[in-house]
N, C-alpha and C positions, 0 to 999 in steps of 0.2 A: 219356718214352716215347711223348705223345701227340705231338709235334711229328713227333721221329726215324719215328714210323709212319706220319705224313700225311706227309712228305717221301720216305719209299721208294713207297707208293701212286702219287704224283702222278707220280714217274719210273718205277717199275716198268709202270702204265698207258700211259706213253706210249710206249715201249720193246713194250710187247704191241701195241698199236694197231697201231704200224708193221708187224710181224711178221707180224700176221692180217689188214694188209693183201694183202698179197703172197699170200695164199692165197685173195685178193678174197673175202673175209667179212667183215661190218659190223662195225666196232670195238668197238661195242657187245657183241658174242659174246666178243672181251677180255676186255674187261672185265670181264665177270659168268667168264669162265674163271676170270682171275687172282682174285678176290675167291673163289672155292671153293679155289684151290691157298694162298692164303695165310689163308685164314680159320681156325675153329675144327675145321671139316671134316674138312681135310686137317692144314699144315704150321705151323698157327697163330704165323705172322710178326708180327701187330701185336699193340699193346697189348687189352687189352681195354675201356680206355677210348675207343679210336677204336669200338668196333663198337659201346659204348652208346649214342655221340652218333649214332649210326647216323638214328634216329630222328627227330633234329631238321635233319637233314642232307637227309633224304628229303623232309621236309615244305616246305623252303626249297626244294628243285630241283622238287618238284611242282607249286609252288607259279609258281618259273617258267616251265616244262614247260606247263600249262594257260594262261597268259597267253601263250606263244607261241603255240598251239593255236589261242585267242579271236582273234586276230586276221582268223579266215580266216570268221567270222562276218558281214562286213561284208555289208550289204543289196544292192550293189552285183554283189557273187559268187554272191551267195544265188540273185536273178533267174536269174543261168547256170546253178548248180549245185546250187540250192537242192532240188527235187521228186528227183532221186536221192537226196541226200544221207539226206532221209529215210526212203527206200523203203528202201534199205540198209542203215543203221542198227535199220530196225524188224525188215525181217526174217532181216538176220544177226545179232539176239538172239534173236528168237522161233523159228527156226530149230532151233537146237542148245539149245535149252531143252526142247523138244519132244522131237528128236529121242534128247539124252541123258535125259531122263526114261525114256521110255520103252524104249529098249535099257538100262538099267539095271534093270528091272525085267524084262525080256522076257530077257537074257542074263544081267546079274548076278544075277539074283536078291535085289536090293533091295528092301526093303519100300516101299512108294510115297511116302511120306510121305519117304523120307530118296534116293531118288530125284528127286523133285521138286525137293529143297533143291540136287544136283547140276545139275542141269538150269539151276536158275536160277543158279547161279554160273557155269554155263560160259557165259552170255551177255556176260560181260565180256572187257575186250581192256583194251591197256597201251598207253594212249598216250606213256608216256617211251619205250619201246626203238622204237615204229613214228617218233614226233618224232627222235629224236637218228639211225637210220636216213634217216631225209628231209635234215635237215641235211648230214648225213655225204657222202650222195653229191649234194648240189643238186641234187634233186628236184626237177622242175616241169611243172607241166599241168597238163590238167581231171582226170587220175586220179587227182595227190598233192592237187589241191586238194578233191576227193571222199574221199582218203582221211582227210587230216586232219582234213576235217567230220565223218565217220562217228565216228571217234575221239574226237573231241571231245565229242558227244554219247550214244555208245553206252553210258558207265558210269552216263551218268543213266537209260537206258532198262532197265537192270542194279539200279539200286537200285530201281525200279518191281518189276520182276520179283522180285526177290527178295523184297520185301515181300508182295506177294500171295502167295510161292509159305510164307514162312513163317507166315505167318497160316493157310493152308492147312494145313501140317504140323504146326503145333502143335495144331491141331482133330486132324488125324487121330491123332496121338501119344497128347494127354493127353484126347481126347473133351469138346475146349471148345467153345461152339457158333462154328460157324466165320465166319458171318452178324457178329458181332457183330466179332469179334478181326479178321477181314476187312478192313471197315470203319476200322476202326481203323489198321492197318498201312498202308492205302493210304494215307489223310487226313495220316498224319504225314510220309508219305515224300513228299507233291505237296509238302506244307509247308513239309517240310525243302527241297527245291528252289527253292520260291517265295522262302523267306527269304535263301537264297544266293545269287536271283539279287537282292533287293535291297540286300541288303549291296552284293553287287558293283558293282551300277546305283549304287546311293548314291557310294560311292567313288572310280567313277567321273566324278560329277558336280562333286568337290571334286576330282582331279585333273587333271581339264580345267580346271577353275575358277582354280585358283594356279597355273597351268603357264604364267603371263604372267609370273609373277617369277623364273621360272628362268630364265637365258640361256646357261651354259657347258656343254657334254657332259660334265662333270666333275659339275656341279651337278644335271645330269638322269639321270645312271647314279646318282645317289644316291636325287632323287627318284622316281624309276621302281621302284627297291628297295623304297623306303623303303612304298609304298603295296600292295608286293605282300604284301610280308612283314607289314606291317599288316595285311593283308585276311588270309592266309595266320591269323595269330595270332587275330584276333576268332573264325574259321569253328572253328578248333579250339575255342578257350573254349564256345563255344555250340554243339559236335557239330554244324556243318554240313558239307558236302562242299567239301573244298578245293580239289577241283579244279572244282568246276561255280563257286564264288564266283569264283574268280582265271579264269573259261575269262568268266564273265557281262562281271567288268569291263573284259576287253579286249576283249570283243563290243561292250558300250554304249559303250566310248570309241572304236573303230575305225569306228563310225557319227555319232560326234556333230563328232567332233574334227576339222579338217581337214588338219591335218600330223600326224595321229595315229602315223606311220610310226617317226616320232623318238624313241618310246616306245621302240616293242618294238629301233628300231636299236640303241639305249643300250647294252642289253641283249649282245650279241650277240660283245662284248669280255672279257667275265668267267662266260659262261655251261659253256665247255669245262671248265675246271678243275673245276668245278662239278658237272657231268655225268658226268665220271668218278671222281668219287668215290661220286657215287651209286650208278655202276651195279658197281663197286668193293664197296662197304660189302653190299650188293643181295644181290652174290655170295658175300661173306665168310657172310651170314645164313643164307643157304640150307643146311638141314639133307641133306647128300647121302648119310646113313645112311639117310635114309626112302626110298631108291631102291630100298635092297632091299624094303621092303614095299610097291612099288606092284601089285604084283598084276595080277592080271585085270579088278579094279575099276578102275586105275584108266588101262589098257589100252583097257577100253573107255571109257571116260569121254575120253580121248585122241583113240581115234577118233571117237565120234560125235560130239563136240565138233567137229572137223576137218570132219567132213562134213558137217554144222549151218551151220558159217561158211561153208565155201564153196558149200553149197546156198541159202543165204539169200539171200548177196550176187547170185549166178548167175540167180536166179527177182523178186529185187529189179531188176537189170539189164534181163529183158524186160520187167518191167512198166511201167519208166522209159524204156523204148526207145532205150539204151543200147550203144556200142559193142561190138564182139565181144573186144577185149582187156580191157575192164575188167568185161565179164559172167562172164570165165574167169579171172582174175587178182587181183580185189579180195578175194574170201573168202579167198584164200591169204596177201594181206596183213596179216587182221586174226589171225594164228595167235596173236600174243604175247599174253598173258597174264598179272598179277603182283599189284597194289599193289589192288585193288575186290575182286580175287577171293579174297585175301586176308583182305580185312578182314571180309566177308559170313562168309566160312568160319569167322573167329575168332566172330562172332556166333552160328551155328549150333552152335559147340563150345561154349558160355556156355548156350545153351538145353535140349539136347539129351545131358545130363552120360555119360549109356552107348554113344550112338553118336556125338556129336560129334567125338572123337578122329579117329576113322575119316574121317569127311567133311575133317577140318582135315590130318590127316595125308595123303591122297591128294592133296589141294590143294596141300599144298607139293609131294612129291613132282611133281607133275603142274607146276608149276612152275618147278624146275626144266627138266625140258623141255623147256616152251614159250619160258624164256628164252633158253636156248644156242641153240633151234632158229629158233626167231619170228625174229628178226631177220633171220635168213638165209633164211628163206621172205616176209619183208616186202622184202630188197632185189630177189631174182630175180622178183616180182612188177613193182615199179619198172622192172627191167630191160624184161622184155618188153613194158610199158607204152610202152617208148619214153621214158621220162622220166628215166633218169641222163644 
């Protein structure tokens, strides 16, 4: 039953693709359709051992997802594009951190403490649906190569936030002193970052290093694999973030290496298949009974989140002195949201045992959402960008 349900997935997806082309919406909206119309959801078509593997399936495509992403780190681009990318990044998170904190306590009536914990999770975005969007339509320019730096680094500036902002809420929750646990939560999260990226650096140093013994495109789509899925595997072992390790080591290899190109090209042959099962499985996961409980929390959490990103991005723009289509277009880009905000949220449900639920359940719910919808607000972004 596992084979029979990866074999109707990979044709049923590709069958959707084409279809929601012709309605010019990014295929990616497909695929997370079809993955709720045959998931557990709705019409539950596959096995249930296809939606277990779901998990090791995610971590493989994220895994290449951020090593596509790392490439656009080169020092080279940085020079060009480098002082937005950060202005952007910093304040399309702290933006709608800001702003959903406080409209959740100002309209929903949230306690601050579990407002805060919203606020930091909405700083996150979903570099797979904004990457397999870019792909999709051959995206090019200083907007896609702006966006995909922003993405690239905005879940690390999402795991910051969220660290302080939980160290935060657990003082005001359980009345721990919040000085101490503060400190604390920050130190591990720089930690966890720094260790990632030398995993990544390291890794990278040994696949530059042997990349003299490889000679056939047969032999280099294996080794290309072979080092992501490696890095991919140690970061989980040792709880680090697997998208900053696989995003570091194709930063330090796309700076050291001189044909470094031939890596991520390898790549670029076996990655489809790949990506639609992801965003497939993605879809089947998503609990779309929780839509009836999204409520007015998570309404506005939708909104000010929405007006967070594209205030950030828009007030990051004049500070960088930055074109008029990417000051008005980039925060609408980054709508998508999934796999960071996700995991935060599952943390906050683990800490938080009587209102957790509630923060984890709007999150999916909310999730939903922004997946069927983000992509299709990340292409007409591109659009007007002038870059399809």
């Amino acid at each position: 039953m596992t084979i029979l349900s990866l074999g109707f997935i990979l044709l049923a997806g590709l069958f959707a693709g084409k279809l929601i082309r012709r309605l010019k919406a990014p295929v990616v909206t497909a695929y997370l359709i079809l993955g709720v119309v045959i998931g557990p959801s709705a019409f539950n078509l596959v096995s249930e051992s296809i939606i277990n593997a779901s998990g090791l399936i995610s971590n493989m495509v994220l895994g290449l997802i951020a090593f596509s992403i790392g490439q656009n780190f080169s020092l080279s681009r940085f020079k060009k594009i480098g002082s937005p990318i950060i202005w952007i990044s910093i304040l399309a998170a702290l933006t709608p951190w800001i702003l959903v904190t406080v409209g959740l306590v100002t309209f929903g009536s949230q306690p601050f403490f579990i407002a805060l914990l919203f606020g930091a999770i909405s700083s996150a975005t979903a570099p797979a649906a904004t990457m397999m969007v870019v792909k999709e339509y051959k995206a090019r320019g200083s907007f896609t190569d702006t966006l995909l730096g922003v993405v690239a680094i905005d879940d690390a500036w999402c795991l910051i936030i969220f660290a302080v902002s939980f160290a935060v809420a657990k003082s005001f929750a359980f009345h721990e002193p919040s000085n101490v646990f503060l400190c604390k939560a920050v130190t591990r999260s720089i930690l966890e970052i720094l260790l990632a990226f030398l995993l990544g650096g390291s890794l990278a140093l040994i696949l530059s290093f042997l990349s003299r013994f490889v000679n056939t495109p047969s032999d280099l789509l294996i080794y290309t694999l072979g080092f992501i899925f490696l890095n991919t595997g140690i970061s989980i072992y040792f709880n680090f973030s697997v998208l900053l390790a696989n995003m570091f080591l194709a930063a330090v290899l796309v700076n050291m290496h001189d044909v470094s190109f031939k890596f991520f090209d390898s790549l670029r042959h076996i990655d489809s298949p790949l990506y639609l099962l992801f965003f497939v499985l993605a879809g089947a996961n998503l609990q779309v009974p929780l839509l009836k409980t999204l409520g007015l929390l998570g309404l506005f959490y939708i909104l000010f989140r929405s007006i967070g990103k594209a205030l950030g991005a828009y007030l990051a723009g004049v500070i960088a002195g930055l074109p008029t289509r990417m000051k008005k277009f980039m925060g609408l880009a980054l709508m998508p949201q999934a796999g960071v905000a996700l995991g935060v949220a599952l943390v906050a449900k683990a800490e938080f045992p009587e209102l957790g639920d509630v923060i984890f359940s709007t999150i999916v719910a909310t999730t939903v959402f922004y997946e069927i919808l983000g992509p299709i607000c990340t292409k007409f972004s591109l659009y007007k960008a002038g870059e399809i």
